[in-house]
ROPAVEX-527307 format. One line per 5 residues: their letters; for each residue x, z, y of N, C-alpha, C. Coordinates in nm, 2 decimals, always signed. Layout:
! residues N
A) X/Z/Y/X/Z/Y/X/Z/Y; ...
END
This chain:
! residues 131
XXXXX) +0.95/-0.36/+8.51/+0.85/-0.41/+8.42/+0.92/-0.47/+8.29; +1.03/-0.51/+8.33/+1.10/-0.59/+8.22/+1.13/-0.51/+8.10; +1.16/-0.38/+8.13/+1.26/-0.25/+8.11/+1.12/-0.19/+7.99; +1.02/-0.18/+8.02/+0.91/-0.14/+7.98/+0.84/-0.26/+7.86; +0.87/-0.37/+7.89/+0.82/-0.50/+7.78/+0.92/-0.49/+7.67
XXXXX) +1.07/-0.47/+7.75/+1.17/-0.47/+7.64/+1.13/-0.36/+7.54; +1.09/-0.22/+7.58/+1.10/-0.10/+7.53/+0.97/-0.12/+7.40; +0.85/-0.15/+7.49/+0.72/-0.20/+7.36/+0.78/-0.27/+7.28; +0.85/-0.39/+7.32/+0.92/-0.51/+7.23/+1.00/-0.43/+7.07; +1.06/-0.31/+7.16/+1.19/-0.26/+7.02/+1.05/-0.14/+6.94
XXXXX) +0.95/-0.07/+6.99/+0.88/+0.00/+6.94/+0.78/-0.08/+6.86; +0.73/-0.20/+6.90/+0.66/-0.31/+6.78/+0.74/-0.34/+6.68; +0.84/-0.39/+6.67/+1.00/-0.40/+6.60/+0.99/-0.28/+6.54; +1.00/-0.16/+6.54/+1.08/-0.06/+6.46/+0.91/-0.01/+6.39; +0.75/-0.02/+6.44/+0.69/-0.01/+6.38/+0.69/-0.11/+6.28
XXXXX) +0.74/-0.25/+6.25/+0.73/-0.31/+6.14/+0.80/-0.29/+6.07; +0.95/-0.24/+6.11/+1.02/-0.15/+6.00/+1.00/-0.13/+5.92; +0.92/+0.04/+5.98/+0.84/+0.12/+5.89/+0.79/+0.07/+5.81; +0.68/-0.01/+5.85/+0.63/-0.06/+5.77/+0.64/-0.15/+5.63; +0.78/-0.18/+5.68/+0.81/-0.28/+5.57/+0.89/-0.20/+5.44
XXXXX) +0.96/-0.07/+5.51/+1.00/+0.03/+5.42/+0.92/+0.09/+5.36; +0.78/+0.13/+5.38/+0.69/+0.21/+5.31/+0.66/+0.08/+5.19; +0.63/-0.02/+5.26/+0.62/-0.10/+5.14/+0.72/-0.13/+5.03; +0.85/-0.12/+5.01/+0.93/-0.15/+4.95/+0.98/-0.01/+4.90; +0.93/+0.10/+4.94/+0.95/+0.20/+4.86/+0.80/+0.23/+4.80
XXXXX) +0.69/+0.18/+4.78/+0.59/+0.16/+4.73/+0.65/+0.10/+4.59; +0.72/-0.01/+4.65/+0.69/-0.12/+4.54/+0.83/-0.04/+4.45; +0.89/+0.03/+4.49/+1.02/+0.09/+4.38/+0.95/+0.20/+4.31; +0.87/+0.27/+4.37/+0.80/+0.37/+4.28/+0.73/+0.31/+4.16; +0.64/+0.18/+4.20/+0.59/+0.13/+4.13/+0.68/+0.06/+3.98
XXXXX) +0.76/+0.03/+4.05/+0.86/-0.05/+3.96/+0.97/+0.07/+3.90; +1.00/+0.19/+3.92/+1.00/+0.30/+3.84/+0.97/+0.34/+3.71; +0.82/+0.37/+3.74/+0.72/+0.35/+3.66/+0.67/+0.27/+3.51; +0.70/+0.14/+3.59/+0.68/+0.04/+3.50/+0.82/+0.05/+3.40; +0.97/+0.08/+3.49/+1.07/+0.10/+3.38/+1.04/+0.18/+3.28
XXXXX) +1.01/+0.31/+3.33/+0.97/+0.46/+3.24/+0.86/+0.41/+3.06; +0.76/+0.30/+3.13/+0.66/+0.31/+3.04/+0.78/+0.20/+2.94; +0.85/+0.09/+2.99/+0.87/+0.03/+2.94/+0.97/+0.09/+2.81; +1.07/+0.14/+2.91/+1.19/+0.24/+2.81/+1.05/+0.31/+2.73; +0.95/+0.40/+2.70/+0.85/+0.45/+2.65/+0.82/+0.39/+2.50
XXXXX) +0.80/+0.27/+2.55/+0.69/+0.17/+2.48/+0.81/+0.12/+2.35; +0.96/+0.09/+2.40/+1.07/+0.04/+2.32/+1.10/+0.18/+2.24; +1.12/+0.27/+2.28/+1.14/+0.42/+2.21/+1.02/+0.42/+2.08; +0.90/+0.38/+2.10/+0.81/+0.43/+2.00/+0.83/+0.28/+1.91; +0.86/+0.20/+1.96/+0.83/+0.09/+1.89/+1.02/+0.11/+1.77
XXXXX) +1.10/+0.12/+1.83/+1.18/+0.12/+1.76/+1.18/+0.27/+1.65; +1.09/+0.34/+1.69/+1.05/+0.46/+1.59/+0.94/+0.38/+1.47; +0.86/+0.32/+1.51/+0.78/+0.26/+1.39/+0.86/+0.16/+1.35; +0.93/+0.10/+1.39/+1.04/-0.03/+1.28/+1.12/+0.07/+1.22; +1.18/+0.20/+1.22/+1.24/+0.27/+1.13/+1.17/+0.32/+1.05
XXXXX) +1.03/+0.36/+1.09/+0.96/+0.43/+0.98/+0.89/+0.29/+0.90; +0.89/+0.17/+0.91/+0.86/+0.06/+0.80/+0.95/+0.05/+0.74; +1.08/+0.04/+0.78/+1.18/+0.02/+0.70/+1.15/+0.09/+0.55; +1.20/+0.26/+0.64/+1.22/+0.33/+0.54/+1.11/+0.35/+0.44; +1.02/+0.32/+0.48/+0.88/+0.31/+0.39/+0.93/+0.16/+0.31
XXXXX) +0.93/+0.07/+0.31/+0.98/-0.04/+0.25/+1.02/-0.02/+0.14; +1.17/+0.03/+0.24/+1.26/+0.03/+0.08/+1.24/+0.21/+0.02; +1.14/+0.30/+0.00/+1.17/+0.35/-0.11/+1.05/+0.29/-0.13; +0.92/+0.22/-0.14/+0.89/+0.15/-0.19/+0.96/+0.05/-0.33; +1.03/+0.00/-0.24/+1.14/-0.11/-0.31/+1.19/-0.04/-0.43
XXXXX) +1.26/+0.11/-0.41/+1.34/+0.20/-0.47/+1.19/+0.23/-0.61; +1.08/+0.26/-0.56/+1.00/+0.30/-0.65/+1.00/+0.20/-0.77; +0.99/+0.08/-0.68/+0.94/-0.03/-0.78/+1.05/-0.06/-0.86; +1.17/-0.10/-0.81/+1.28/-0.07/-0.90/+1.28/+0.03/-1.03; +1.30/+0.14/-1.02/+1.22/+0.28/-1.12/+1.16/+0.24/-1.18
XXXXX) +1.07/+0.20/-1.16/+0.96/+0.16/-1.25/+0.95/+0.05/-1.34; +1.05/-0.04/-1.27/+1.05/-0.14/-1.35/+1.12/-0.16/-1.46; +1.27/-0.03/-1.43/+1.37/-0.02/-1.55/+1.35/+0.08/-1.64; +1.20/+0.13/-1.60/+1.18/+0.20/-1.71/+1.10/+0.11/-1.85; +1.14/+0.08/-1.96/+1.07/-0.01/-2.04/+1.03/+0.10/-2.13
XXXXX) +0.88/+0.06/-2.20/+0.79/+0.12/-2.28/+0.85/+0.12/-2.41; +0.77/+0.24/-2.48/+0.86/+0.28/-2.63/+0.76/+0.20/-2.70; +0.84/+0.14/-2.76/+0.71/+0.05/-2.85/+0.72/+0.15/-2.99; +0.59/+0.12/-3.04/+0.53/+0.19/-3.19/+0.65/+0.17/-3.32; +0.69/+0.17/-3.36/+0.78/+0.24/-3.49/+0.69/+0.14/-3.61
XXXXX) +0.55/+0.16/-3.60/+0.47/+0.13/-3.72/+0.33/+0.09/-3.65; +0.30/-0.05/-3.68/+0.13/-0.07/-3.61/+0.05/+0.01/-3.68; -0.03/+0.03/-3.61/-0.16/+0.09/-3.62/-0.29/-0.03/-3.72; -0.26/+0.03/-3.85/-0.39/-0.03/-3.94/-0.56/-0.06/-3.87; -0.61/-0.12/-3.91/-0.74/-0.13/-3.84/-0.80/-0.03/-3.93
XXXXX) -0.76/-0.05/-4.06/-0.82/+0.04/-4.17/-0.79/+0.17/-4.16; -0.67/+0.20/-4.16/-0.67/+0.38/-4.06/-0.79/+0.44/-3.99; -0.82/+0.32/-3.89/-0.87/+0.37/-3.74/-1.03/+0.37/-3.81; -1.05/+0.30/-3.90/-1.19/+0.31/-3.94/-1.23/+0.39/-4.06; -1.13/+0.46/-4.17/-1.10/+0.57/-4.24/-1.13/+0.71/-4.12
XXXXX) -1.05/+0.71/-4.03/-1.07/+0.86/-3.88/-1.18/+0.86/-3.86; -1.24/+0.70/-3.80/-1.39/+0.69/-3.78/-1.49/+0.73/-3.88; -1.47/+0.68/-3.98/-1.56/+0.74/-4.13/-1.54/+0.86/-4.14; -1.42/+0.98/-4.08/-1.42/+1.13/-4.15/-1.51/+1.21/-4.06; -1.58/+1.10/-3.94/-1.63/+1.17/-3.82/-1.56/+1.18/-3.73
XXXXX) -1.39/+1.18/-3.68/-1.32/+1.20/-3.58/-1.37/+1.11/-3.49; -1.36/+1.18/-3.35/-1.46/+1.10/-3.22/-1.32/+0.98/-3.20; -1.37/+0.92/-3.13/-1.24/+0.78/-3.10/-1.19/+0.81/-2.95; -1.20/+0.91/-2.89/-1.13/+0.95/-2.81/-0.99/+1.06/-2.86; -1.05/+1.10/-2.99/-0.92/+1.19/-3.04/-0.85/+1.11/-3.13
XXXXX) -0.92/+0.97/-3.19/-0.88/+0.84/-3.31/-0.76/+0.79/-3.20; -0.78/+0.73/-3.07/-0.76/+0.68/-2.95/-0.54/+0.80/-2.93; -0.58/+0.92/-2.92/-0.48/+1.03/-2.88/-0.37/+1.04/-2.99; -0.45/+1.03/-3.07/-0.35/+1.05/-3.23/-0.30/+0.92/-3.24; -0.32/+0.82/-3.24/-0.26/+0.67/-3.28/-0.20/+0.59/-3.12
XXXXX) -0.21/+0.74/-2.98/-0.16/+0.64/-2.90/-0.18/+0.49/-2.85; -0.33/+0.50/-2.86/-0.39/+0.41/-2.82/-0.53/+0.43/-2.72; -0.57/+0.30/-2.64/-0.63/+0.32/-2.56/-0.80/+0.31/-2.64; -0.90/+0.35/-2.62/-1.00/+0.42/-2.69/-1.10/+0.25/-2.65; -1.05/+0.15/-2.55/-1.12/+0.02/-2.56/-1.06/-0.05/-2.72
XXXXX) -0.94/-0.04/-2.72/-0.87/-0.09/-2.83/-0.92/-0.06/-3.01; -0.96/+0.06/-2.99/-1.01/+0.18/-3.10/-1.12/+0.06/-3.11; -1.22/+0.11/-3.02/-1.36/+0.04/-3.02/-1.37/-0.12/-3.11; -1.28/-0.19/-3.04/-1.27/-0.35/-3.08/-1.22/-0.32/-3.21; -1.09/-0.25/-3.23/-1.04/-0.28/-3.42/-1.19/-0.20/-3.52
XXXXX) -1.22/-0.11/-3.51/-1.36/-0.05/-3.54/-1.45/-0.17/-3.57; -1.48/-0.22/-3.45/-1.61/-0.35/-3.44/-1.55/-0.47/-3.56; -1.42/-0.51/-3.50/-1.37/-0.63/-3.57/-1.36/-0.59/-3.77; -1.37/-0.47/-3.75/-1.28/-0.44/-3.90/-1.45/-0.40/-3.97; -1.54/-0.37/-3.90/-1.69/-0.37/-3.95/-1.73/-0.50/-3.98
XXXXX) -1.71/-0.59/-3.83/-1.76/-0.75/-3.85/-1.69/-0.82/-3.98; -1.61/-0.80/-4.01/-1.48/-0.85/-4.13/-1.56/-0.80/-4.26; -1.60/-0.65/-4.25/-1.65/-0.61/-4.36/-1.79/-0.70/-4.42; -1.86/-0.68/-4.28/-1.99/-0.75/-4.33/-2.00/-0.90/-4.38; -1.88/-0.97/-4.29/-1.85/-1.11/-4.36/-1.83/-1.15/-4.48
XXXXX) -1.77/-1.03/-4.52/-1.71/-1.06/-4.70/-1.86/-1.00/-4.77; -1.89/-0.90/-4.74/-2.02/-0.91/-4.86/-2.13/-0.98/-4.81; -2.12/-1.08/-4.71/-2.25/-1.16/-4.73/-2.18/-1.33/-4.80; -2.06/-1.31/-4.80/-1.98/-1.42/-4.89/-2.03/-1.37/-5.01; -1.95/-1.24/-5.05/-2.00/-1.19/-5.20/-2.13/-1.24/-5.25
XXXXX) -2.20/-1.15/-5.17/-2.36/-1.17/-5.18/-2.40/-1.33/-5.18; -2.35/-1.42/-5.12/-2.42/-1.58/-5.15/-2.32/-1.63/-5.30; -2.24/-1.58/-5.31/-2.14/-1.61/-5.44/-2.21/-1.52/-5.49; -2.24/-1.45/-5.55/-2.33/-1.38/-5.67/-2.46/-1.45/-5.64; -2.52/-1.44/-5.59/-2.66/-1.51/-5.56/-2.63/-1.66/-5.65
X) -2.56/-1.70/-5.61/-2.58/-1.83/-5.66/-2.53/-1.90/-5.85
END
C-alpha cells in the first residue's frame, strides 16, 4: 500500500511539473512576442526620428538659400508721375504693375495718392484765385 501511495505521490508531483512547464513556456511565448513588437515598435520609431531629422535640416538648408539670396533693388524709383502718365495712355495697371516691377496694390495707391495730390493743389489754386 505504501508502494502504491508513494507511486500516486511521484505521479501528483510530476503532474505539477507539467504543469508548471506549460505555464512558463506559455509565459516565454508570450514574452517572445512582446520582444518582437518591442524590437518592431524601436525599428519604426527610429525610422521616423530619421525621417524628421532629415526633413529638418533641408528645411534648415532651404531656409538658409533663401535667405542668402538678397533682392535686386531698382537702379531708379519709380515716379508716381510715370505710373499716372501709363495710366492716362490707357495702359491697364496690371501691365503699369509688369513694366515698372511692381506689385499692382502699389500701382493702385501711387495712382490714388498722386490724383489726391492733384486735386489738393487745384482746390488751393481755386480758393487762391477765388479770393
Amino acid at each position: 500500500m505504501l508502494l502504491y501511495s508513494g507511486i500516486a505521490l511521484l505521479l501528483v508531483v510530476l503532474v505539477l511539473q507539467i504543469g508548471i512547464l506549460r505555464a512558463i513556456s506559455n509565459l516565454l511565448q508570450k514574452s517572445r512576442y512582446l520582444e518582437e513588437r518591442t524590437n518592431k515598435s524601436s525599428e519604426l520609431f527610429t525610422m521616423l526620428t530619421e525621417a524628421c531629422a532629415g526633413g529638418f535640416a533641408s528645411m534648415a538648408e532651404e531656409l538658409t538659400r533663401v535667405a542668402d539670396q538678397t533682392p535686386q533693388a531698382r537702379r531708379t524709383p519709380v515716379s508716381s508721375s510715370k505710373l499716372k502718365r501709363a495710366a492716362g495712355r490707357g495702359q491697364p495697371i496690371h501691365e503699369i504693375a509688369a513694366a515698372e516691377q511692381l506689385a499692382e496694390g502699389e500701382v493702385r495707391l501711387r495712382l490714388f495718392l498722386e490724383n489726391a495730390r492733384a486735386a489738393a493743389k487745384e482746390s488751393i489754386n481755386g480758393t487762391l484765385r477765388a479770393s
